[in-house]
C-alpha positions as CSV (number, residue, x, y, z in Angstrom):
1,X,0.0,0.0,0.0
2,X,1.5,3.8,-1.0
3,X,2.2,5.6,2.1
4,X,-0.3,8.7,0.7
5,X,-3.4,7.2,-1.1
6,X,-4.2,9.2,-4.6
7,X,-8.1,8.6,-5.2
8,X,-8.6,9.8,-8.9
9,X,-12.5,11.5,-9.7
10,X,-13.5,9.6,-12.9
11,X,-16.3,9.8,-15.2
12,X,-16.4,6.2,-17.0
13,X,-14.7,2.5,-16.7
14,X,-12.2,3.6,-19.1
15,X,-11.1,6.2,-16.6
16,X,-11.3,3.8,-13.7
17,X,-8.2,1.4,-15.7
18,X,-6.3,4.7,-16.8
19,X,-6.5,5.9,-13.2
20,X,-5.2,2.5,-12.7
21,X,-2.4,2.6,-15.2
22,X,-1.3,6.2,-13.5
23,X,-0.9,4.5,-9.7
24,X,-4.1,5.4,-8.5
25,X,-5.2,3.9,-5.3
26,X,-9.0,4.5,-5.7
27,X,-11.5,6.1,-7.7
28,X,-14.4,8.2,-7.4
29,X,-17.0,7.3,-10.0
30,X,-19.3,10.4,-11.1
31,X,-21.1,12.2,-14.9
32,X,-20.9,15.4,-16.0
33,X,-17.8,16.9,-14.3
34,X,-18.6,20.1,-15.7
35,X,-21.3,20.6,-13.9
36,X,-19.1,19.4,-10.4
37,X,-20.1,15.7,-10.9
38,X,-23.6,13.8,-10.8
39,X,-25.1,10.9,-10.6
40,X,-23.5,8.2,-12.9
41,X,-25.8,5.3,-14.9
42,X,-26.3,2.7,-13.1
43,X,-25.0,0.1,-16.2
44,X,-21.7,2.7,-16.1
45,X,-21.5,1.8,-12.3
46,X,-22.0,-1.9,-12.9
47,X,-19.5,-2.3,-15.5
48,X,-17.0,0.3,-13.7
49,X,-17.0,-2.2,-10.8
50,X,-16.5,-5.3,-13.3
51,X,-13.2,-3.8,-14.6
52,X,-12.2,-1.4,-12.0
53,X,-8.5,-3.1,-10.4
54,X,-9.3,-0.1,-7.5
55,X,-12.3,0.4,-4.9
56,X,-14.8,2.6,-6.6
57,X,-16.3,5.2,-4.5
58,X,-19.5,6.4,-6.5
59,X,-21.0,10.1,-6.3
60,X,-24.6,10.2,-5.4
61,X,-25.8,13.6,-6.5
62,X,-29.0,14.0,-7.9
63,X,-28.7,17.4,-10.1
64,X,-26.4,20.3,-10.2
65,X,-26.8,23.6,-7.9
66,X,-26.9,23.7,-4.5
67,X,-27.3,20.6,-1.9
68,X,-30.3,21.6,-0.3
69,X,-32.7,18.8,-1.3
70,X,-36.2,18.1,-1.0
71,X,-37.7,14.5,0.0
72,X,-38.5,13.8,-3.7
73,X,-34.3,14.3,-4.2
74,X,-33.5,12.6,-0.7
75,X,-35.4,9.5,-1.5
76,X,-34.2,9.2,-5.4
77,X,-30.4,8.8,-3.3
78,X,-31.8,6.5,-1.0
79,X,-33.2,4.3,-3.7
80,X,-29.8,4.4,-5.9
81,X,-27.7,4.1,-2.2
82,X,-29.9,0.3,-2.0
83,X,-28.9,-0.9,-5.6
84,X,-25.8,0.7,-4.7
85,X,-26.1,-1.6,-1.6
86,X,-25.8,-4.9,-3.6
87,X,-23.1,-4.0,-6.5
88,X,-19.3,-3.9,-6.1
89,X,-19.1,-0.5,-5.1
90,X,-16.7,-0.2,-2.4
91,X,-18.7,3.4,-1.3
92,X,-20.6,6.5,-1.8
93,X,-19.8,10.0,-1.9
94,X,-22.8,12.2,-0.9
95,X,-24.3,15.3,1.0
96,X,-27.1,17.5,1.7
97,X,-27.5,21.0,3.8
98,X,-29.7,22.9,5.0
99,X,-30.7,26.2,3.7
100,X,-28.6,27.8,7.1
101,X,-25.9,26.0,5.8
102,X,-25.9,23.1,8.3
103,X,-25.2,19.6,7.9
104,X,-28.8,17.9,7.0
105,X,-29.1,15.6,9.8
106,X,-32.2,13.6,8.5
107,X,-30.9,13.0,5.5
108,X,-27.7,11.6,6.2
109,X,-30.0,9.4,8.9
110,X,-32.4,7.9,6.2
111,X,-29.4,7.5,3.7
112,X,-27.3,5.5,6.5
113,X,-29.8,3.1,6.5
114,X,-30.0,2.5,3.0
115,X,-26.1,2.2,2.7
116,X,-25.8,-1.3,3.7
117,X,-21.6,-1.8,4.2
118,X,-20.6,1.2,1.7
119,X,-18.4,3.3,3.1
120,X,-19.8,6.7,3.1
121,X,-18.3,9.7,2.4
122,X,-19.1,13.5,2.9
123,X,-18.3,15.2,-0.5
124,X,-18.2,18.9,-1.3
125,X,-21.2,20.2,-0.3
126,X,-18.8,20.2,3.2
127,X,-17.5,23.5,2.1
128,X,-20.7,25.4,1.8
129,X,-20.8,24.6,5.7
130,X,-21.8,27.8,7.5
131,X,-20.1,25.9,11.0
132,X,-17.9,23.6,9.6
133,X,-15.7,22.9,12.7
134,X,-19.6,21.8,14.0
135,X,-20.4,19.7,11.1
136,X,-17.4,17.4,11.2
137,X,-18.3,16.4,14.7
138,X,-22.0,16.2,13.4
139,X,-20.8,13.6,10.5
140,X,-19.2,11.2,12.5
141,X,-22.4,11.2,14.9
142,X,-24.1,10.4,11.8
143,X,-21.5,7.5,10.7
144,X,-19.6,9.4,7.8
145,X,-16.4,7.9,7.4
146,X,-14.4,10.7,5.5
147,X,-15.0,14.5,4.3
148,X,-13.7,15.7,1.0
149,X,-12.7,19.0,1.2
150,X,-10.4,22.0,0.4
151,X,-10.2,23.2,4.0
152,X,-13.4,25.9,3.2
153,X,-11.1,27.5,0.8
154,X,-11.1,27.9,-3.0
155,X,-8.3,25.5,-3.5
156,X,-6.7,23.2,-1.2
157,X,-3.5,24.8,-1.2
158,X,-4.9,27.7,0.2
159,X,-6.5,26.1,2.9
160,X,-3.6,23.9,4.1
161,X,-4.2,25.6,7.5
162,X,-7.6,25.0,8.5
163,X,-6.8,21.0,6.6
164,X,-4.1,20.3,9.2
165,X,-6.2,21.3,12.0
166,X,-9.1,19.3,10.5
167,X,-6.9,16.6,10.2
168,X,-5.5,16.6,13.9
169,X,-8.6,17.0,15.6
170,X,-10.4,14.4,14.3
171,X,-7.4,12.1,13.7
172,X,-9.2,8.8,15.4
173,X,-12.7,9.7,14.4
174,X,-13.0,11.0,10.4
175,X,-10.7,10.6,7.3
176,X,-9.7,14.2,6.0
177,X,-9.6,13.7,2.2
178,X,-7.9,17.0,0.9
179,X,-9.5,18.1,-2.5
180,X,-10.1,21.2,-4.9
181,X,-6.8,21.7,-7.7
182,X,-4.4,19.2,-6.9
183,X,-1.7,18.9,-9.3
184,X,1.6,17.2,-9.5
185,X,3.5,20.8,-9.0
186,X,1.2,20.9,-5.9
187,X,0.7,17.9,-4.0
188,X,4.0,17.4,-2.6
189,X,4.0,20.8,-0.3
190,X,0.3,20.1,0.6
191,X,1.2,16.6,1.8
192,X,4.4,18.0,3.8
193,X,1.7,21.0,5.0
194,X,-1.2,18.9,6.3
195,X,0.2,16.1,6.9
196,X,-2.1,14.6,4.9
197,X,-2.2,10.6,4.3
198,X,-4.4,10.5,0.9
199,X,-5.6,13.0,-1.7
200,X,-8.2,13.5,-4.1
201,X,-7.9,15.3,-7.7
202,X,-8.7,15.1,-11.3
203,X,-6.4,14.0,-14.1
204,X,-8.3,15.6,-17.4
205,X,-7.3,15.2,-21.0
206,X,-9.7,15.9,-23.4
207,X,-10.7,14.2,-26.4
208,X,-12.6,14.2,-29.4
209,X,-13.1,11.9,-32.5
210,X,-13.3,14.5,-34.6
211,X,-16.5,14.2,-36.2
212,X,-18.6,17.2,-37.8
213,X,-21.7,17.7,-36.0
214,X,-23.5,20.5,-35.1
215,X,-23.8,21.4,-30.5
216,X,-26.4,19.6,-28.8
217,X,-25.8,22.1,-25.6
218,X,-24.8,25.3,-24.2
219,X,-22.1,23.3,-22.9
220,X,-21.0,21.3,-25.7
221,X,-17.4,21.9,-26.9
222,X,-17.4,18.5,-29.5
223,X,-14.8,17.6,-27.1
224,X,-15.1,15.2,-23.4
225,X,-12.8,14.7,-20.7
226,X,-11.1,11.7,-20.2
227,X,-8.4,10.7,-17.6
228,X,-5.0,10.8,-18.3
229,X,-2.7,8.2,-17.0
230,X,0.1,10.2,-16.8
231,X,-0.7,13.1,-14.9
232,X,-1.9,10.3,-12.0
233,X,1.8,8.9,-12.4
234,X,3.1,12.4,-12.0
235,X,1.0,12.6,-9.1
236,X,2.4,9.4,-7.5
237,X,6.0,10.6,-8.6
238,X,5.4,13.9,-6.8
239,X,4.6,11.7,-3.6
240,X,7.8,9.6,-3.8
């Protein structure tokens, strides 16, 4: 096992054996990373977990904007946390607030119980927090095994800081998953800073077959993102 753990946010099973290729110790398994990450297919789950050689932690967000949901949006989770429940999905990343910014308690209380064994994870939405020193003691009362976040800053090099004291604090109780523009020029000093023991990023090439066709979307470039193998293998260089 690599003394830091590099878990790789991926949007397909392709991505999942290039993250793979790169030295990647996990994934994170999401759509539509444009829009911060959704909700993935469930046959682009199933066949991620077929071929993936690394745990596959799978985003569970219902639409894009804000993560203040209503019990339509909390149950459609639920429902894809119990199929979730019975594939080969080592996890789920998740969250939901309040509208005051706090951690939705009842939520994360009716998602628990749909989770089964998955590890569950805090994504994000952690850094909209209003109280976020309160919320990471309200997680692990609600069985959240590890918060991805960049400290409540813009980028997680600027909020080395507040991550170390995250980290210390809740050491024996709550993973601290630093996240939010980690790059191989990066990682190294936000490692040494934080003392962090895993972190999470993207590793985005684009690509394109080349075809003529006209836009189906605002935001369609003709292009997609895939993941590139070697900037995960810079990554794991940068950590040697």
């Amino acid at each position: 096992m690599n003394p830091v753990q590099i878990e790789v946010c991926v949007q397909s099973p392709a991505d999942c054996l290039a993250a793979a290729r790169g030295g990647a110790d996990r994934v994170e398994l999401c759509q539509a990373i444009e829009l911060g990450g959704l909700t993935p297919s469930l046959s682009s789950i199933q066949v991620a977990c077929e071929l993936s050689p690394l745990p596959v932690i799978v985003l569970l967000r219902p639409r894009p904007g804000d993560f203040v949901y209503s019990d339509q949006e909390i149950e459609l989770v639920r429902r894809d946390l119990e199929q979730l429940s019975r594939s080969r999905a080592r996890g789920a990343a998740l969250g939901a607030l309040t509208k005051e910014g706090a951690i939705d308690a009842g939520a994360l209380e009716i998602w628990k119980a749909a989770s089964g064994e998955l590890e569950l994870v805090f994504h994000r939405a952690f850094d909209s927090c209003a109280e976020p020193d309160r919320a990471l003691s309200q997680l692990v009362d609600c069985g959240i095994q590890r918060v991805l976040t960049s400290g409540g800053a813009e980028t997680a090099s600027q909020g080395v800081e507040t991550l170390a004291r995250w980290r210390e604090s809740h050491r024996d109780q709550l993973e601290i998953l630093p996240a939010g523009s980690i790059r191989p020029e990066n990682v190294a000093a936000l490692v040494t800073a934080t003392g962090a023991d895993q972190v999470h990023f993207r590793a985005p090439m684009s690509a394109s077959t080349g075809s003529a066709r006209p836009a189906l979307g605002t935001l369609d470039t003709g292009s997609h993102e895939v993941t590139d193998a070697e900037i995960v293998r810079a990554v794991r260089d940068a950590l040697s």
